[in-house]
mmCIF entry with sequence, helices, sheets and N, C-alpha, C, O atoms, coordinates in Angstrom:
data_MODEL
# 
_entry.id   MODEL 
# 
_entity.id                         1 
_entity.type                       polymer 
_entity.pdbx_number_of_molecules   1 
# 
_entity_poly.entity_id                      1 
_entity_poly.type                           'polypeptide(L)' 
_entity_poly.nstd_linkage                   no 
_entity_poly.nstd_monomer                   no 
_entity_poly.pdbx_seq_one_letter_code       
;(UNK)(UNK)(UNK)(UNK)(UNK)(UNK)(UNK)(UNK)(UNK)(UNK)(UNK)(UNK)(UNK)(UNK)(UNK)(UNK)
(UNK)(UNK)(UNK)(UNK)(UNK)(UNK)(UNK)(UNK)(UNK)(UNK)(UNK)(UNK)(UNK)(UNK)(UNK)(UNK)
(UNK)(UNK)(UNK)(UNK)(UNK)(UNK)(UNK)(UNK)(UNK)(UNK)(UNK)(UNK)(UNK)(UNK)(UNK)(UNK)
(UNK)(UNK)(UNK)(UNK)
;
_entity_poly.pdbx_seq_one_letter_code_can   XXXXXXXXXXXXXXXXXXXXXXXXXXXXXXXXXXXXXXXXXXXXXXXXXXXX 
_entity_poly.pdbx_strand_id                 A 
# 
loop_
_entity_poly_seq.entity_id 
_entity_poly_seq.num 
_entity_poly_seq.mon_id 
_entity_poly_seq.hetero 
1 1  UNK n 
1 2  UNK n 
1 3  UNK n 
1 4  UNK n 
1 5  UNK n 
1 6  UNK n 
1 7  UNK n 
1 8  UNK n 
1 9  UNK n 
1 10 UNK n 
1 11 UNK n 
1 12 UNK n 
1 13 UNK n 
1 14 UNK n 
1 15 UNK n 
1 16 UNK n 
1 17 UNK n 
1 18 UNK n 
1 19 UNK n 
1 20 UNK n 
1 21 UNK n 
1 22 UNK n 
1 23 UNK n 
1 24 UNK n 
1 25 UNK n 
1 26 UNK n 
1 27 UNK n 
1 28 UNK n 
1 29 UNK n 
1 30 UNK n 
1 31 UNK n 
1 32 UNK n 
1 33 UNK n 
1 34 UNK n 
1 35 UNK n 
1 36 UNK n 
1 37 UNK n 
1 38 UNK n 
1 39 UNK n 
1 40 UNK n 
1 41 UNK n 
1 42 UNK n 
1 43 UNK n 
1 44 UNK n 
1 45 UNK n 
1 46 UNK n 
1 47 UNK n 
1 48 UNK n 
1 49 UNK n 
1 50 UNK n 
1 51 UNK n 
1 52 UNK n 
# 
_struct_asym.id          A 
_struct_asym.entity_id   1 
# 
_struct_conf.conf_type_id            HELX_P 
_struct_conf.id                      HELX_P1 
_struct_conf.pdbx_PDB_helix_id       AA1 
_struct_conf.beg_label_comp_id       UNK 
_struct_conf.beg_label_asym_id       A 
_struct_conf.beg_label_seq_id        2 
_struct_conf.pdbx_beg_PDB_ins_code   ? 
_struct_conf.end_label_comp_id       UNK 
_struct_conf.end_label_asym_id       A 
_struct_conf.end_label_seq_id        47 
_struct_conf.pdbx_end_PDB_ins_code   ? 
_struct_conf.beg_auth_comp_id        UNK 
_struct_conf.beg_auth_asym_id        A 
_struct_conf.beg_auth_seq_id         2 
_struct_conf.end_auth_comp_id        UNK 
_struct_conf.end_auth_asym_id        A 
_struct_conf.end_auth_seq_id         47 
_struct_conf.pdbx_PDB_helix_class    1 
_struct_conf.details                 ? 
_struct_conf.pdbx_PDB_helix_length   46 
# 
_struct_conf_type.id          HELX_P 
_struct_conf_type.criteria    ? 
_struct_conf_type.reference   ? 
# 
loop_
_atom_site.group_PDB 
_atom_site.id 
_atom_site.type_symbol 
_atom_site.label_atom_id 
_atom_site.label_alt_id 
_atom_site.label_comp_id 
_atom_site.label_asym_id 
_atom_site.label_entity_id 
_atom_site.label_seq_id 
_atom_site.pdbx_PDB_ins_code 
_atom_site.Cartn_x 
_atom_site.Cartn_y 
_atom_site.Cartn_z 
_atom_site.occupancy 
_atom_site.B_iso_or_equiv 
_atom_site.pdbx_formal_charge 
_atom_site.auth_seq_id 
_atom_site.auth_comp_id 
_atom_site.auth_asym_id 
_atom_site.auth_atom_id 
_atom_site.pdbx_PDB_model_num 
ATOM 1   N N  . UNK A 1 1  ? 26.171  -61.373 -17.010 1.00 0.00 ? 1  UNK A N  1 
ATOM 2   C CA . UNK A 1 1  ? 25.652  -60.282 -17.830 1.00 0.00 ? 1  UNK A CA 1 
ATOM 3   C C  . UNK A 1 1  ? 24.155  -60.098 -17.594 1.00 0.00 ? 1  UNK A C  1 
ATOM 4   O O  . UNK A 1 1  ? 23.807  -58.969 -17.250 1.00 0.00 ? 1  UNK A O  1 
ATOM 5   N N  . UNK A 1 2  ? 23.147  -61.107 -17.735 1.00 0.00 ? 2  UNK A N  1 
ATOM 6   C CA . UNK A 1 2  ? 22.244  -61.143 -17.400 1.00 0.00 ? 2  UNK A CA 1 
ATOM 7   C C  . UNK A 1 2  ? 21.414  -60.330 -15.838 1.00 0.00 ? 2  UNK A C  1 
ATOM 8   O O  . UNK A 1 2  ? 20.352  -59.710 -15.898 1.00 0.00 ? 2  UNK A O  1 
ATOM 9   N N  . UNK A 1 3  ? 22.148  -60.530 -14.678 1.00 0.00 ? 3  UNK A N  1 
ATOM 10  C CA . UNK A 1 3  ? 22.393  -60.046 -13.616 1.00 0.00 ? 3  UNK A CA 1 
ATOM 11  C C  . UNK A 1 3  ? 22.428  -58.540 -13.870 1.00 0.00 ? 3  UNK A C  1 
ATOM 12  O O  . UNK A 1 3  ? 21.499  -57.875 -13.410 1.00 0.00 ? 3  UNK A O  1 
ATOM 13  N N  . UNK A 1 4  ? 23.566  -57.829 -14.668 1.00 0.00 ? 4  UNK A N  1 
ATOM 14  C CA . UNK A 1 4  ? 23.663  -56.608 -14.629 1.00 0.00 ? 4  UNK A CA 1 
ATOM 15  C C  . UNK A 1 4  ? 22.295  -55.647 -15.455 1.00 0.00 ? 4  UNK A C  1 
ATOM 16  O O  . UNK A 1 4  ? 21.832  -54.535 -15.201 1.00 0.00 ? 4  UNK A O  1 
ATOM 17  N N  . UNK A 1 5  ? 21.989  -56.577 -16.417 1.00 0.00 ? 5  UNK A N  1 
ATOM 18  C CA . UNK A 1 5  ? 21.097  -56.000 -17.380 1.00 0.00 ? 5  UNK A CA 1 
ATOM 19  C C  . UNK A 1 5  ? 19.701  -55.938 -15.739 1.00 0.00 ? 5  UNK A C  1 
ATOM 20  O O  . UNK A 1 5  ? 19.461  -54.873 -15.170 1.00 0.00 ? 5  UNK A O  1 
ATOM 21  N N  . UNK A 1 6  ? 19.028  -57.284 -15.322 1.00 0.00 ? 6  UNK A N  1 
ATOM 22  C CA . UNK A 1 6  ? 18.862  -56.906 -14.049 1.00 0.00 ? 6  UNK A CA 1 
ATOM 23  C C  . UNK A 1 6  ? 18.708  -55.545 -13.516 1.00 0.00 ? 6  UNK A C  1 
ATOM 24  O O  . UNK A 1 6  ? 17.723  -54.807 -13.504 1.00 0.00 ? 6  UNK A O  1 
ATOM 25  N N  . UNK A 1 7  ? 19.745  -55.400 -13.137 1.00 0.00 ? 7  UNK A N  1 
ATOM 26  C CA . UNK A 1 7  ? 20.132  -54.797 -11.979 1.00 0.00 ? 7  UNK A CA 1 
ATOM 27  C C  . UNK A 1 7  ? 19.793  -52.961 -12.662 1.00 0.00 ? 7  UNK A C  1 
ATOM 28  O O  . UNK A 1 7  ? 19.137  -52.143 -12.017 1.00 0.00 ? 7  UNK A O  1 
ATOM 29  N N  . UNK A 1 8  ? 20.325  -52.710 -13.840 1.00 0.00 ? 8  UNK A N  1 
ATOM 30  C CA . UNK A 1 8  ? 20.246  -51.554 -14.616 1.00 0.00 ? 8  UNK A CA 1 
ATOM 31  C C  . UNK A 1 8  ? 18.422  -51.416 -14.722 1.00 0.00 ? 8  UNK A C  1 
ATOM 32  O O  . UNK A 1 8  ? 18.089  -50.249 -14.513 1.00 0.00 ? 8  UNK A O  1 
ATOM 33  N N  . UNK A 1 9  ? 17.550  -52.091 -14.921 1.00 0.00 ? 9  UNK A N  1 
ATOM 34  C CA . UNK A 1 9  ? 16.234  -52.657 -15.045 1.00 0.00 ? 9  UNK A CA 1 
ATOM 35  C C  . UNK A 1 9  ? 15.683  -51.978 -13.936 1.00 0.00 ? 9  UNK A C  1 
ATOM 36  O O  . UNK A 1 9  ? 15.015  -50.944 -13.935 1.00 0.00 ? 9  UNK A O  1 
ATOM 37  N N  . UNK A 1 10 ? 15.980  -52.563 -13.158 1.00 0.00 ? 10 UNK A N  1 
ATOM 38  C CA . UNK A 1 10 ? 15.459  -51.920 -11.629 1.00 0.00 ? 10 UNK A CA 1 
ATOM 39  C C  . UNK A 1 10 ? 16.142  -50.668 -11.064 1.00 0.00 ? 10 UNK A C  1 
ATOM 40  O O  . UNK A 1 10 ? 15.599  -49.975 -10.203 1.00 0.00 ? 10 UNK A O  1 
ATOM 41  N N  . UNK A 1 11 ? 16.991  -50.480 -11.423 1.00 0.00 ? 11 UNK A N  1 
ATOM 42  C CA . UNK A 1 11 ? 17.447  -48.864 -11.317 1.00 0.00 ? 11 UNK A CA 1 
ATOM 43  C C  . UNK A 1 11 ? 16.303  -47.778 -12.015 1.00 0.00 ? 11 UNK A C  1 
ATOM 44  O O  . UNK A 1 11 ? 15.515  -46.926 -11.607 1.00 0.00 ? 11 UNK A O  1 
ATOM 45  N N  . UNK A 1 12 ? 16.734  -48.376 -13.355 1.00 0.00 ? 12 UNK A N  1 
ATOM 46  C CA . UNK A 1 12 ? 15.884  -47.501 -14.079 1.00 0.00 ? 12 UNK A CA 1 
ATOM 47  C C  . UNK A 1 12 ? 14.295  -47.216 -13.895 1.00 0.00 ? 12 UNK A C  1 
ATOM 48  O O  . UNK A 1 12 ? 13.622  -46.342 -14.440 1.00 0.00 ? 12 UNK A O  1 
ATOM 49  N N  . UNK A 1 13 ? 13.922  -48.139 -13.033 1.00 0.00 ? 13 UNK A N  1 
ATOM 50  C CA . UNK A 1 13 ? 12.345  -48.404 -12.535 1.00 0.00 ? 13 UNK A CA 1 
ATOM 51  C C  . UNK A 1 13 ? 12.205  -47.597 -11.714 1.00 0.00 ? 13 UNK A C  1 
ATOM 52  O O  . UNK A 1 13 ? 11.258  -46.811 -11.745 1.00 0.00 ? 13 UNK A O  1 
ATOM 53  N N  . UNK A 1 14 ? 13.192  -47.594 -10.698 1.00 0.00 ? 14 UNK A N  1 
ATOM 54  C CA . UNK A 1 14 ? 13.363  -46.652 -9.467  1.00 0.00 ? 14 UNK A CA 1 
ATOM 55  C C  . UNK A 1 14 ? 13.677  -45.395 -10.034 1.00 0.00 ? 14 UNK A C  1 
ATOM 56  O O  . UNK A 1 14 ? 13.222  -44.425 -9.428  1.00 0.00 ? 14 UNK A O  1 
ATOM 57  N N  . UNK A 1 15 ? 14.406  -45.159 -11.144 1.00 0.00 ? 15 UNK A N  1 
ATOM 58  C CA . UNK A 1 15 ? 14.703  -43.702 -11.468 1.00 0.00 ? 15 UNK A CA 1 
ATOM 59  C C  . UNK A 1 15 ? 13.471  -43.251 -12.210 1.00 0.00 ? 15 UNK A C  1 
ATOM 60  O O  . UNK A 1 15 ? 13.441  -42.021 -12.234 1.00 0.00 ? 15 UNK A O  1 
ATOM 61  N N  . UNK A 1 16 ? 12.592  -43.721 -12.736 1.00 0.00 ? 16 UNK A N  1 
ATOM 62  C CA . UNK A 1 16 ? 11.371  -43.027 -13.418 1.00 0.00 ? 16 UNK A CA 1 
ATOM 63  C C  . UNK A 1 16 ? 10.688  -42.661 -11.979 1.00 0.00 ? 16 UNK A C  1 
ATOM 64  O O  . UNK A 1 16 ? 10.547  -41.480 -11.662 1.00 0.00 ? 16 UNK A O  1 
ATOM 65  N N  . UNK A 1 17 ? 10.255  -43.761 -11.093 1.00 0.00 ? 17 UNK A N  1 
ATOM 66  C CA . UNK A 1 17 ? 9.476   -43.504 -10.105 1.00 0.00 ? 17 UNK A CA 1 
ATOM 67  C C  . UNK A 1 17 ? 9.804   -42.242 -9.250  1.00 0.00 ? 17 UNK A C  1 
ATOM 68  O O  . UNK A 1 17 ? 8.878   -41.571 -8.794  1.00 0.00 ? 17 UNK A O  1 
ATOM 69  N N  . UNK A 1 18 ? 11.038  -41.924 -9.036  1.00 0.00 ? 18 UNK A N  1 
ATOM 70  C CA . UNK A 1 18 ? 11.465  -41.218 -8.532  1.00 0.00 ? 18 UNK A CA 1 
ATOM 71  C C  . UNK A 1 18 ? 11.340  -39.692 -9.361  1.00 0.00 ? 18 UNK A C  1 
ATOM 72  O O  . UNK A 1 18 ? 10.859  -38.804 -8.656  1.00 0.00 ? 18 UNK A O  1 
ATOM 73  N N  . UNK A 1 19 ? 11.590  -39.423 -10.299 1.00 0.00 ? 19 UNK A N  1 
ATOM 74  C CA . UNK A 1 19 ? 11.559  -38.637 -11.570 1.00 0.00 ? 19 UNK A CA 1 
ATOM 75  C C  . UNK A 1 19 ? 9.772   -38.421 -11.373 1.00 0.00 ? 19 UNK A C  1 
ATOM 76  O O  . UNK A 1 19 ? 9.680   -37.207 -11.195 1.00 0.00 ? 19 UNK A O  1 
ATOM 77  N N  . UNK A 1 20 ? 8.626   -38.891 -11.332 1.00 0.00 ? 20 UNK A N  1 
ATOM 78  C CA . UNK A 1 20 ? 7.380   -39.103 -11.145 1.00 0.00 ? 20 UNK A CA 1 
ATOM 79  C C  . UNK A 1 20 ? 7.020   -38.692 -10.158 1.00 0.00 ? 20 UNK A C  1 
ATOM 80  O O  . UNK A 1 20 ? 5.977   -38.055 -10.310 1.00 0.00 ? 20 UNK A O  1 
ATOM 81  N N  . UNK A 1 21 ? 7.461   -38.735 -8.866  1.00 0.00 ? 21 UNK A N  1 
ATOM 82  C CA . UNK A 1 21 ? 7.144   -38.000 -7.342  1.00 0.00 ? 21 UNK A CA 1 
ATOM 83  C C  . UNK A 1 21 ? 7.686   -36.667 -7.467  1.00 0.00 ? 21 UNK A C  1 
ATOM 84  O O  . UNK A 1 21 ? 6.842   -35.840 -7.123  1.00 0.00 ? 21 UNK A O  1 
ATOM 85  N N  . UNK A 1 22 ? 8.584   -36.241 -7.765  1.00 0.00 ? 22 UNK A N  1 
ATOM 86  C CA . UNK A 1 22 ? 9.499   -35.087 -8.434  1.00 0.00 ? 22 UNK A CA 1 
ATOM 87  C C  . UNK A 1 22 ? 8.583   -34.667 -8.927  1.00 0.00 ? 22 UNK A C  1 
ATOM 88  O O  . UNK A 1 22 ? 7.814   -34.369 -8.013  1.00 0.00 ? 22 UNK A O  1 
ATOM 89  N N  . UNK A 1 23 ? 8.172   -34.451 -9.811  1.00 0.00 ? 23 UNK A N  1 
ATOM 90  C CA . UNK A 1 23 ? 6.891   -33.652 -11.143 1.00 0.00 ? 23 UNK A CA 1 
ATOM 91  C C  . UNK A 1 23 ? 6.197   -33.228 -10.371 1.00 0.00 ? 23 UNK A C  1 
ATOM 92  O O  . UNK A 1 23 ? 6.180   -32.015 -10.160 1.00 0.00 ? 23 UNK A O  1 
ATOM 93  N N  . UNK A 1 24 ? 5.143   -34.365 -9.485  1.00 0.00 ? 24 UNK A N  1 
ATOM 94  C CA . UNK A 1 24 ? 4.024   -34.334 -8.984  1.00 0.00 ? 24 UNK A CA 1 
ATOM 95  C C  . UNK A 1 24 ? 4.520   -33.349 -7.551  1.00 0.00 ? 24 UNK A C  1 
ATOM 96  O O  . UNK A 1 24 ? 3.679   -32.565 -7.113  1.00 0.00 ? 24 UNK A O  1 
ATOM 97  N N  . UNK A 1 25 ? 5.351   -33.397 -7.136  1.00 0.00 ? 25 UNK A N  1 
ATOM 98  C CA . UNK A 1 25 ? 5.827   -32.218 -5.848  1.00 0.00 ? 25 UNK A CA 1 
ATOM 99  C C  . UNK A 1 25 ? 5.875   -31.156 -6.435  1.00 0.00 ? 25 UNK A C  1 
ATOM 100 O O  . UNK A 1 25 ? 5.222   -30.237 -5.941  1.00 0.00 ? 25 UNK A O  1 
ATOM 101 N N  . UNK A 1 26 ? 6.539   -30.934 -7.501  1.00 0.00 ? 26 UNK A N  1 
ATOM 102 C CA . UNK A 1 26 ? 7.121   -29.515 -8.256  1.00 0.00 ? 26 UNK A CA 1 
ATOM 103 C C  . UNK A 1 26 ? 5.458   -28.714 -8.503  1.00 0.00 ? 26 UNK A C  1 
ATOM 104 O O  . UNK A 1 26 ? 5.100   -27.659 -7.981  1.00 0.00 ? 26 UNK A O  1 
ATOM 105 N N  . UNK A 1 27 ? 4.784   -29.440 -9.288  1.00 0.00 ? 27 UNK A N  1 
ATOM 106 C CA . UNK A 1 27 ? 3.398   -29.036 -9.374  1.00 0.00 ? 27 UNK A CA 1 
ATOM 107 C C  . UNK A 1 27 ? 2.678   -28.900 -8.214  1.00 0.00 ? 27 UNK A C  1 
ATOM 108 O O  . UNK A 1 27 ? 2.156   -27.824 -7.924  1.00 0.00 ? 27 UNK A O  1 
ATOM 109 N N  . UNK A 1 28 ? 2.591   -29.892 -7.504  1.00 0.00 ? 28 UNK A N  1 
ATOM 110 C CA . UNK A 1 28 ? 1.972   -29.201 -6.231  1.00 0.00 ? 28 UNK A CA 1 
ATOM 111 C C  . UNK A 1 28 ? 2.096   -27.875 -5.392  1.00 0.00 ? 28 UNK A C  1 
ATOM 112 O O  . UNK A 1 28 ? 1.123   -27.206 -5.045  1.00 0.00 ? 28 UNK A O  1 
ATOM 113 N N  . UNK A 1 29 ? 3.521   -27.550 -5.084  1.00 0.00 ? 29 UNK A N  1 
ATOM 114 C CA . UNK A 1 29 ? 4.374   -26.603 -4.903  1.00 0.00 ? 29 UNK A CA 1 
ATOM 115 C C  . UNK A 1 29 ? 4.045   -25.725 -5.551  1.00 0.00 ? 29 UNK A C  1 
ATOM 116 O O  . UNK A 1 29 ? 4.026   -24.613 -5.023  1.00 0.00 ? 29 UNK A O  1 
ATOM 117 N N  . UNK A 1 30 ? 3.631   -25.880 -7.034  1.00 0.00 ? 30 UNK A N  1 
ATOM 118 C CA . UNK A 1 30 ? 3.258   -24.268 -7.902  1.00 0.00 ? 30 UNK A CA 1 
ATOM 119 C C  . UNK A 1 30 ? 1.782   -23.905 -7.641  1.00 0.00 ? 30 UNK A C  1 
ATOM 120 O O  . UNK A 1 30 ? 1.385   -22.855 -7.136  1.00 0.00 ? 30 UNK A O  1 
ATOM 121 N N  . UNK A 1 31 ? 1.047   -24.926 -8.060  1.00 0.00 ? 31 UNK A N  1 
ATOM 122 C CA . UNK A 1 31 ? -0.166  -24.655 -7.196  1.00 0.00 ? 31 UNK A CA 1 
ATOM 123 C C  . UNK A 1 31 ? -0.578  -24.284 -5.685  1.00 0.00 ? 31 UNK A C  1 
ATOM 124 O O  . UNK A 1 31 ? -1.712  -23.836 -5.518  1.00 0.00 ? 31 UNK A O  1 
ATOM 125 N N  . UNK A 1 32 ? 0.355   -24.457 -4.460  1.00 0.00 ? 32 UNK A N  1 
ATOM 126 C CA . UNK A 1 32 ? -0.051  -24.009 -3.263  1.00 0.00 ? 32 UNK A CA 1 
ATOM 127 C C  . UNK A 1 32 ? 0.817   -22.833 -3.501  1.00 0.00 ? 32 UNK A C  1 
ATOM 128 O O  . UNK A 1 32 ? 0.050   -22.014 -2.994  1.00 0.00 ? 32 UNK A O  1 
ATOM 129 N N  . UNK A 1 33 ? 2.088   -21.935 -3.982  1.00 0.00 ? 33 UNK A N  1 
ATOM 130 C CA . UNK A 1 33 ? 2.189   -20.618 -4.096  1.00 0.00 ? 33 UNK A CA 1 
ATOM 131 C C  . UNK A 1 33 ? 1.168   -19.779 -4.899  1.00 0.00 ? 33 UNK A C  1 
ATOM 132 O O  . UNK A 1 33 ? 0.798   -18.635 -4.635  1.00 0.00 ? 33 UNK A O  1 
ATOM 133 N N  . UNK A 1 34 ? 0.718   -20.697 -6.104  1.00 0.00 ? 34 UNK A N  1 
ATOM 134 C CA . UNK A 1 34 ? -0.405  -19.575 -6.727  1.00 0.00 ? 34 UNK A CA 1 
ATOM 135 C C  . UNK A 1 34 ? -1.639  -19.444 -6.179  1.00 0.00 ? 34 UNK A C  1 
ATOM 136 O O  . UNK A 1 34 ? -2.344  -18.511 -6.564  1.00 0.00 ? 34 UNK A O  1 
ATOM 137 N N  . UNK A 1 35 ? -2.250  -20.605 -4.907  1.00 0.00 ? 35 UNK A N  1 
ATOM 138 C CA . UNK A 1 35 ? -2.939  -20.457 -4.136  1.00 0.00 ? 35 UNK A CA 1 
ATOM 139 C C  . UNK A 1 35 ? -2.978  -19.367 -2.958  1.00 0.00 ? 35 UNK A C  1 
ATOM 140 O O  . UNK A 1 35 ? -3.846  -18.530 -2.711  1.00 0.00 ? 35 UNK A O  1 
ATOM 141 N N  . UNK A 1 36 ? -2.030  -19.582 -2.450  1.00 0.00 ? 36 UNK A N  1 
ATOM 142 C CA . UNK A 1 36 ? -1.457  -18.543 -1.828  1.00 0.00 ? 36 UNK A CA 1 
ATOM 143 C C  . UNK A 1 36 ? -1.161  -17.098 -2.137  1.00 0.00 ? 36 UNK A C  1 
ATOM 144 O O  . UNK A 1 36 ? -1.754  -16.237 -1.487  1.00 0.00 ? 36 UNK A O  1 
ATOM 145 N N  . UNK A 1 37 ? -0.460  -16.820 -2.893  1.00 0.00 ? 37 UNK A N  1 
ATOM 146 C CA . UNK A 1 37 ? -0.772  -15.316 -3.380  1.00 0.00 ? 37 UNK A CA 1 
ATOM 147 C C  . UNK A 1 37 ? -2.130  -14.829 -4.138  1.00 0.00 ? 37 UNK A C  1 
ATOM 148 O O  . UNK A 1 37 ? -2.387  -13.673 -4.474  1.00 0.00 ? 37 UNK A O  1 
ATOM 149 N N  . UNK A 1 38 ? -2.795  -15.784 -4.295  1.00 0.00 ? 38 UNK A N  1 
ATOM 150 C CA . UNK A 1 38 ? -4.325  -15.631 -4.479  1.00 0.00 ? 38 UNK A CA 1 
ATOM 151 C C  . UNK A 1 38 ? -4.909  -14.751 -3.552  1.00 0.00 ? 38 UNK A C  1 
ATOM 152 O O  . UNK A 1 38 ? -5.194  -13.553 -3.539  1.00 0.00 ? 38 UNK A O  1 
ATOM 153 N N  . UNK A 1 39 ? -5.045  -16.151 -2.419  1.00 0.00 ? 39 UNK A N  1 
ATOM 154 C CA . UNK A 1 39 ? -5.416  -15.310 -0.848  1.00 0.00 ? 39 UNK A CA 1 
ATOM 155 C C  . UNK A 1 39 ? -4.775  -14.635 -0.734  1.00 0.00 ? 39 UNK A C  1 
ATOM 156 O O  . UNK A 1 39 ? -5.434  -13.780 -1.325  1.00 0.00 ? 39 UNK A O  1 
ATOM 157 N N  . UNK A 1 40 ? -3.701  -14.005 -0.389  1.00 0.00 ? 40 UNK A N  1 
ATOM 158 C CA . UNK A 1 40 ? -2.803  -13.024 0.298   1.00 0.00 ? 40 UNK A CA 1 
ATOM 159 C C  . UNK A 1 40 ? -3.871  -12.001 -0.508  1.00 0.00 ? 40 UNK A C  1 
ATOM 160 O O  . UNK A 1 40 ? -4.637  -11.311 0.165   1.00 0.00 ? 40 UNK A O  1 
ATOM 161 N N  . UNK A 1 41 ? -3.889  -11.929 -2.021  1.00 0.00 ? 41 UNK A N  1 
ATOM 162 C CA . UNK A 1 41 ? -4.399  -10.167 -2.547  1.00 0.00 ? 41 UNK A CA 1 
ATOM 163 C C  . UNK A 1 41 ? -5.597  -10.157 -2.371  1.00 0.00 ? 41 UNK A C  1 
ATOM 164 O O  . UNK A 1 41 ? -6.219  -9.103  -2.504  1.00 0.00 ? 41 UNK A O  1 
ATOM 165 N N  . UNK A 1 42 ? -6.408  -11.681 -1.922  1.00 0.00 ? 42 UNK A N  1 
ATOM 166 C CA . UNK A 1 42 ? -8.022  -11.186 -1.648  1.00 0.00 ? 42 UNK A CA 1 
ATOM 167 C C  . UNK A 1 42 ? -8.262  -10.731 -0.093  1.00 0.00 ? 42 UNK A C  1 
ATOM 168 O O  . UNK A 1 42 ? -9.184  -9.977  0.217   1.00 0.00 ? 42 UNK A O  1 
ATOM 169 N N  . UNK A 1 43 ? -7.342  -11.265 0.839   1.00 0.00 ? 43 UNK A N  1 
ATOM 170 C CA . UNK A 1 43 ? -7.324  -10.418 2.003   1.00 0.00 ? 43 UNK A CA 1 
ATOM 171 C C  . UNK A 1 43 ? -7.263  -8.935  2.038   1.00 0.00 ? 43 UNK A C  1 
ATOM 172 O O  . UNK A 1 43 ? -8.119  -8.135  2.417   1.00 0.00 ? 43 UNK A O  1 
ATOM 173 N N  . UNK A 1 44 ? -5.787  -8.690  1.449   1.00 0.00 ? 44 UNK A N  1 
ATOM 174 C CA . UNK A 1 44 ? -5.857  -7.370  0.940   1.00 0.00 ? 44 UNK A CA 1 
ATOM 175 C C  . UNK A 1 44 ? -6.786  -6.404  0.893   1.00 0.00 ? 44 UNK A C  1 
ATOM 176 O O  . UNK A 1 44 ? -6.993  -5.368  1.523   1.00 0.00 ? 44 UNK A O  1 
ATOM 177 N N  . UNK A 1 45 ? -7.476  -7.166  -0.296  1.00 0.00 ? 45 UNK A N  1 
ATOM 178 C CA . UNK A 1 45 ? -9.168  -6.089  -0.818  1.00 0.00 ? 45 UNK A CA 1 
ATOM 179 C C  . UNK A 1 45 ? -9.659  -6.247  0.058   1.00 0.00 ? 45 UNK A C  1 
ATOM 180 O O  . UNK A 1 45 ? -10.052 -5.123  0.371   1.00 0.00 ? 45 UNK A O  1 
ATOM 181 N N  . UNK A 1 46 ? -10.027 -7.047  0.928   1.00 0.00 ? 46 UNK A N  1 
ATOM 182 C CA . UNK A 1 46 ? -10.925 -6.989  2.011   1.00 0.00 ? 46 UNK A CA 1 
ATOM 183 C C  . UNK A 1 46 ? -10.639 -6.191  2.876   1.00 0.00 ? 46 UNK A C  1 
ATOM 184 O O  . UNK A 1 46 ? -11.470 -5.448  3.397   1.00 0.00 ? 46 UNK A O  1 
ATOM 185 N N  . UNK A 1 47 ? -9.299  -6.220  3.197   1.00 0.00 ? 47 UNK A N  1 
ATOM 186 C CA . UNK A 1 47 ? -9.177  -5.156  4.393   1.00 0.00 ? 47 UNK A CA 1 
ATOM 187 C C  . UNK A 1 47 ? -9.195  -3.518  4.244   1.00 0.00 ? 47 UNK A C  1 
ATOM 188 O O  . UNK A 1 47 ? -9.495  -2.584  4.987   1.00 0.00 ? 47 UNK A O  1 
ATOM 189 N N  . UNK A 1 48 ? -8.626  -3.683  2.634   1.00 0.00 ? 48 UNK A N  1 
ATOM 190 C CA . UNK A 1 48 ? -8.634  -1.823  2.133   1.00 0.00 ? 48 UNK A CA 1 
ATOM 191 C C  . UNK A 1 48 ? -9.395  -1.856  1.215   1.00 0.00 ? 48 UNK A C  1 
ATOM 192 O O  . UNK A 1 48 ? -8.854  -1.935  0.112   1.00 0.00 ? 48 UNK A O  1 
ATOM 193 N N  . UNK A 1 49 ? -10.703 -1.818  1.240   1.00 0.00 ? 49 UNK A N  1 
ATOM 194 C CA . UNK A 1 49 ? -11.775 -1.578  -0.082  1.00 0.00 ? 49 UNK A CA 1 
ATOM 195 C C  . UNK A 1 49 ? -11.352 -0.506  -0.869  1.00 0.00 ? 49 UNK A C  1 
ATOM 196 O O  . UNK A 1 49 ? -11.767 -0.594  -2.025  1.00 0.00 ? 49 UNK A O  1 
ATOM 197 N N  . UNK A 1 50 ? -10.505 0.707   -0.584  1.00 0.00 ? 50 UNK A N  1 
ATOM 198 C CA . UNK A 1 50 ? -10.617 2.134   -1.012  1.00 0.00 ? 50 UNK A CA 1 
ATOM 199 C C  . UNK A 1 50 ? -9.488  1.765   -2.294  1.00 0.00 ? 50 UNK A C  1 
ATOM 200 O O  . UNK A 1 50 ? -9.242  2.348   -3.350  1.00 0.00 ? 50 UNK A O  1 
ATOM 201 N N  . UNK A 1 51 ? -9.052  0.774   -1.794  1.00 0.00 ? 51 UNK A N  1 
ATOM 202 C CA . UNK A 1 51 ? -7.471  0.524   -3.002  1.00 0.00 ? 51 UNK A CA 1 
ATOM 203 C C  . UNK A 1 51 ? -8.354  -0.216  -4.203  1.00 0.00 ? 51 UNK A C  1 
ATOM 204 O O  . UNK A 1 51 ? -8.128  0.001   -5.394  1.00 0.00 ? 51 UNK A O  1 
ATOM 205 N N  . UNK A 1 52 ? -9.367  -1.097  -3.741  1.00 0.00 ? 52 UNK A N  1 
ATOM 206 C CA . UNK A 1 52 ? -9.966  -2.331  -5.311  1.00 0.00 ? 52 UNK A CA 1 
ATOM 207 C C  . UNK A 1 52 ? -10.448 -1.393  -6.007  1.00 0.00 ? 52 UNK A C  1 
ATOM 208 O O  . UNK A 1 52 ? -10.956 -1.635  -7.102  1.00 0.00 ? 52 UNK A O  1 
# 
């Protein structure tokens, strides 16, 4: 029994850690698209002043 409690222990260690890289990708990911369509509309203005 001891063993399994174990074993569930270190799963669960691995499943937060894992759950934790997850977050931190998901956020990254939102930040380089909102980075990105940032630039994309300041190119934009730059190239057609007559539209800003």
């Amino acid at each position: 029994m001891g063993n399994l409690i174990l074993f569930f222990n270190s799963f669960l260690s691995y499943l937060l850690v894992m759950a934790i890289i997850v977050v931190v990708a998901g956020i990254a990911i939102f930040i380089g698209i909102k980075m990105r369509k940032s630039k994309n509309k300041q190119l934009e203005n730059e190239s057609n002043p007559a539209k800003a």
